[in-house]
N, C-alpha and C positions, 0 to 999 in steps of 0.2 A: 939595876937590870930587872927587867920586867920578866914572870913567869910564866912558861909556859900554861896554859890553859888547855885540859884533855877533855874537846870537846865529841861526843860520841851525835851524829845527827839523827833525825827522828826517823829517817826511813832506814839506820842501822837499827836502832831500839827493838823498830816495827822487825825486822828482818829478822832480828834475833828472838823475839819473844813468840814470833809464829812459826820457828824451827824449836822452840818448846815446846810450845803446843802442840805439833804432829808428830815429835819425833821422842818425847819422851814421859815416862808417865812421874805422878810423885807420889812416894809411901812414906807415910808419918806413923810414927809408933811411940806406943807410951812404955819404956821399959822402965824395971828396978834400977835404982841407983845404982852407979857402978857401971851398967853398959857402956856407957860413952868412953868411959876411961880405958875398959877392956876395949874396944872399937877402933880406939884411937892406938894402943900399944899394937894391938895386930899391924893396922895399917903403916903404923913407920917401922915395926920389924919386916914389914914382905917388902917397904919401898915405894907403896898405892897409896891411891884414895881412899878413904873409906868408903866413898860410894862404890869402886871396884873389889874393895873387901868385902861390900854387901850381896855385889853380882855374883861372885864367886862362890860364896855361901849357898846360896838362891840357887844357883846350876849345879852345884853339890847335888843338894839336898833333891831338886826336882831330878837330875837323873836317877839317884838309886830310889829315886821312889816310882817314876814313870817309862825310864829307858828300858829297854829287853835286854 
């Protein structure tokens, strides 16, 4: 039995790689050893991403620092 083949075509590639580019931005950080570990326990105790344990943080912090 021959296998299936998951082939994605180039103007999905294209389709998806230019809804990255307008639609979101990317932060890279060099932290102490150990954040990942803590990043990753958070994220499967709330259920998320980590990327949405990062947003959350991020909207934390900029409201009590900028909201009225």
């Amino acid at each position: 039995m021959r296998k299936k083949q998951n082939k994605t075509s180039a103007k999905k590639l294209a389709t998806n790689q230019r809804y990255i580019d307008e639609k979101t931005d990317k932060i890279q950080a060099n932290l102490p050893r150990g954040y990942a570990d803590k990043l990753n326990k958070i994220a499967e105790s709330a259920g998320t991403s980590k990327a949405q344990v990062l947003k959350n943080c991020i909207d934390t912090a900029y409201n009590a620092l900028f909201d009225e």
